[in-house]
C-alpha positions, 0 to 999 in steps of 0.5 A: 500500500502506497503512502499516498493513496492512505487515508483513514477508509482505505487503512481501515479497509486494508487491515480489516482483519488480524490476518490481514495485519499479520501477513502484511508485518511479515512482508516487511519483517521478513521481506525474503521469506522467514528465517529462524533466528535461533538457525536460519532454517527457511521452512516453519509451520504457522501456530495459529493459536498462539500467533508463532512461527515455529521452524521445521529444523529446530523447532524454536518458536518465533513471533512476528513481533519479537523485538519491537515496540509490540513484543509482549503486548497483549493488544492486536496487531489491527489495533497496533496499526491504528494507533501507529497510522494515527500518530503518524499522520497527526 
């Protein structure tokens, strides 16, 4: 999604829902595909109840969220989005 085509109708009709939030952080953290960072393995399984990314190798579990402001925050990525879109176009 391009900056300028975003306003707050297109933001909300592009992120509707977690999935949709979700796949659009993992395009940009991991923008040439998942690598686990415990081994560099490039294949993983999607847990979905708990929201990791677990790698086939190693099995080490990896959030989408580890090491930013949203790590070990109880609060959803859709709304992370809203609040992120807010403050930077205040």
């Amino acid at each position: 999604m391009q900056q300028a085509e975003i306003n707050f109708a297109n933001f909300m009709n592009h992120f509707q829902t977690e999935e949709n939030c979700r796949d659009h952080f993992f395009k940009i953290r991991w923008a040439n595909g998942f690598r686990c960072p415990k081994c560099g393995n490039e294949e993983y399984t999607f847990i979905k109840n708990y929201g990791r990314y677990q790698c086939h190798q190693c099995r080490h579990q990896a959030s989408i969220t580890a090491g930013t402001i949203m790590h070990r925050s109880h609060t959803g990525l859709r709304e992370w989005f809203m609040v992120i879109y807010l403050f930077t176009h205040s």
